[in-house]
C-alpha positions, -999 to +999 in steps of 0.1 A: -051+881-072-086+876-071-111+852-094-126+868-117-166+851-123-183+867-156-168+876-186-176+909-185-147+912-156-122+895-176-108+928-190-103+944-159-087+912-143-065+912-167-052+946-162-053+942-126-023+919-133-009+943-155-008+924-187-011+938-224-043+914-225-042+874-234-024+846-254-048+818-258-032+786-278-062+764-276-093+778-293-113+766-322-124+777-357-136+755-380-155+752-415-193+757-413-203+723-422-175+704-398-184+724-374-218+713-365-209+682-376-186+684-341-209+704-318-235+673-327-209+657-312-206+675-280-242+678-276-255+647-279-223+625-266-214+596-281-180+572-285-158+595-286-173+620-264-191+602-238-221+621-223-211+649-241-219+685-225-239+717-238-218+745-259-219+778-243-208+799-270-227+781-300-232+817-314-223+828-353-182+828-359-181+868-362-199+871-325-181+847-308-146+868-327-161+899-315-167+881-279-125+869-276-119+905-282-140+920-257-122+898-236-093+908-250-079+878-260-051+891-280-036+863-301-058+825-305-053+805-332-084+782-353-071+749-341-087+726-367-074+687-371-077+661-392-094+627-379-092+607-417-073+613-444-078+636-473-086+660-449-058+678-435-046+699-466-082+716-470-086+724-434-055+736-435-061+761-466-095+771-444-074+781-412-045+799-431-075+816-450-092+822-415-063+837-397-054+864-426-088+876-428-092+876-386-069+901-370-057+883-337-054+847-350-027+829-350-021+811-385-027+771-374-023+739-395-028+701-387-016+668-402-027+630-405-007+601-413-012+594-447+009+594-483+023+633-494+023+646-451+050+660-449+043+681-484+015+692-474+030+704-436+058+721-455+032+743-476+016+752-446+048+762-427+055+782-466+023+798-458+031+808-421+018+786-403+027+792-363+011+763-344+001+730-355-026+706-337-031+669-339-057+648-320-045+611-314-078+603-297-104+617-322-080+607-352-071+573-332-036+570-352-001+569-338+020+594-336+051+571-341+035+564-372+068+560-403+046+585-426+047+612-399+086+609-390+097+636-414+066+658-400+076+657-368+115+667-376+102+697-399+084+706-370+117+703-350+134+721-374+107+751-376+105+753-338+069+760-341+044+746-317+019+716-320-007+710-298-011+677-291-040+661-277-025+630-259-048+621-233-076+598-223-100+626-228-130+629-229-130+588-232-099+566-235-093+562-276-062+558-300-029+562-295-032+581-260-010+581-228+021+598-224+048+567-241+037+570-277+040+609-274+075+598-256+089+576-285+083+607-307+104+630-281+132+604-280+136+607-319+131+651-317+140+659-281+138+695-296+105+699-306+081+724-292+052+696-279+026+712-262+001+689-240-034+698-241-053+700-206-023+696-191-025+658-199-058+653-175-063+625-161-029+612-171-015+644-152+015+628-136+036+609-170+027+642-188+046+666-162+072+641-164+078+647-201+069+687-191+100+684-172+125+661-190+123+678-222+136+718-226+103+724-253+076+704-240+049+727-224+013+719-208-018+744-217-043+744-190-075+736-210-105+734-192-080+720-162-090+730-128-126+742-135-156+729-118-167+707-144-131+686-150-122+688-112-158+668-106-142+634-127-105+646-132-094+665-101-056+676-102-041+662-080-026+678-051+008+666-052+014+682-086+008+717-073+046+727-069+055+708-096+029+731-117+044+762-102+077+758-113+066+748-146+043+777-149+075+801-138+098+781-162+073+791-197+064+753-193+028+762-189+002+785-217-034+793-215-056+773-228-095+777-232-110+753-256-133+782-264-160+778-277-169+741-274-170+746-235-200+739-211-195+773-188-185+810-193-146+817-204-144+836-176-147+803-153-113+793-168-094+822-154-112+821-124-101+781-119-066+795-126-070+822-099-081+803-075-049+780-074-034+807-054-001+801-072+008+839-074+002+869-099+038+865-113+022+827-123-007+840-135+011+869-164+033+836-173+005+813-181-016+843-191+004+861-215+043+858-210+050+817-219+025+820-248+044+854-263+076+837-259+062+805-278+043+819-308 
């Protein structure tokens, strides 16, 4: 299948493959005022971001809506997450309120460690929530954290996925690496973990767990593109492993739109250029994500 290099071509790669259109799990909404708080963030660098990296779609929320549309991104959620307490439960009324007022996104929550969790996680599951996210290097707690032990089996229970940022990037930070992520597995071996940008650089522990446990998946988040492969390349020993994973609904797309320093269309292309096979591409693409949400 071949690349696809503007967005304007997205569409009619898409179709080429003979999809329905796409199932992104890892895109961004958030409230106005956090919001440039965090693009501050990814402009100008800093501790937890390192040299940081321009924001091609720093456009108003209904334009950059109307642009995963014209893409036709099909179903995305407004991953939001909490990095401090007292937090969680507003952005979690925002992104409930965001997804029934945006046709196409997927209802998200979050969660932080911290007295009345696993309350607050059950209202958002009572208000439909379909995918959860947590970010153990911005929010630099542990996920085997006592206050988060009845989260994570609700979460079992539900079968619903969370996104998990796990990994050292973009700077090492918190509770990251694949063994505090483990522990939790151990305790739920049945919840639905899914391990954001594939686990980069920490690609090799992460497929392990990929592997060993029937609901842990990997979403390609800026993974393979020129800007990752330039610090993070994947390495090529994991290339089979990815394909069977990919094949096995182990895999989902994953954008990080619109925090990202290139065109969505460069995603797909990365993807594409792999070689792995259209019947690869319409799992990642569309089929693993449909099955999961």
């Amino acid at each position: 299948m071949a690349g696809v290099l503007a967005d304007s071509e997205v569409p009619a790669w898409w179709q080429g493959l003979g999809l329905p259109g796409l199932i992104d799990l890892h895109v961004h909404f958030l409230p106005e005022r956090m919001e440039r708080r965090v693009w501050h963030h990814f402009r100008h660098g800093g501790p937890l971001m390192g040299g940081g990296w321009p924001i091609t779609y720093d456009w108003p929320v209904e334009r950059r809506v109307d642009r995963l549309r014209e893409l036709g991104v099909r179903t995305f959620p407004a991953l939001a997450y909490a990095h401090k307490p007292d937090m969680a439960a507003d952005l979690n009324a925002w992104t409930l309120d965001f997804a029934r007022r945006t046709p196409g996104c997927l209802p998200s929550a979050t969660f932080y460690p911290e007295p009345g969790v696993a309350a607050y996680v059950r209202r958002a599951l009572d208000g439909g929530a379909r995918i959860f996210k947590v970010h153990l290097q911005v929010g630099g707690f542990d996920p085997r954290a006592a206050e988060l032990e009845e989260v994570w089996g609700l979460l079992a229970e539900a079968g619903v996925p969370v996104v998990v940022h796990a990994s050292s990037v973009p700077v090492p930070g918190g509770f990251v690496g694949a063994e505090p992520v483990g522990a939790v597995l151990r305790r739920h071996p049945s919840l639905r973990v899914v391990i954001a940008h594939l686990g980069m650089p920490e690609y090799d522990p992460f497929f392990e767990l990929a592997a060993r446990y029937e609901r842990v998946a990997l979403d390609t988040t800026m993974a393979f593109t020129d800007f990752s492969e330039k610090g993070m390349p994947f390495p090529s020993r994991l290339r089979p492993a990815l394909l069977d994973l990919g094949l096995a609904g182990k895999v989902v797309l994953g954008s990080d739109f619109p925090t990202i320093p290139y065109a969505y269309a460069h995603q797909l292309g990365a993807l594409a250029r792999l070689d792995l096979g259209d019947a690869w591409l319409r799992a990642v693409c569309w089929d693993n994500g449909s099955a999961m949400v």
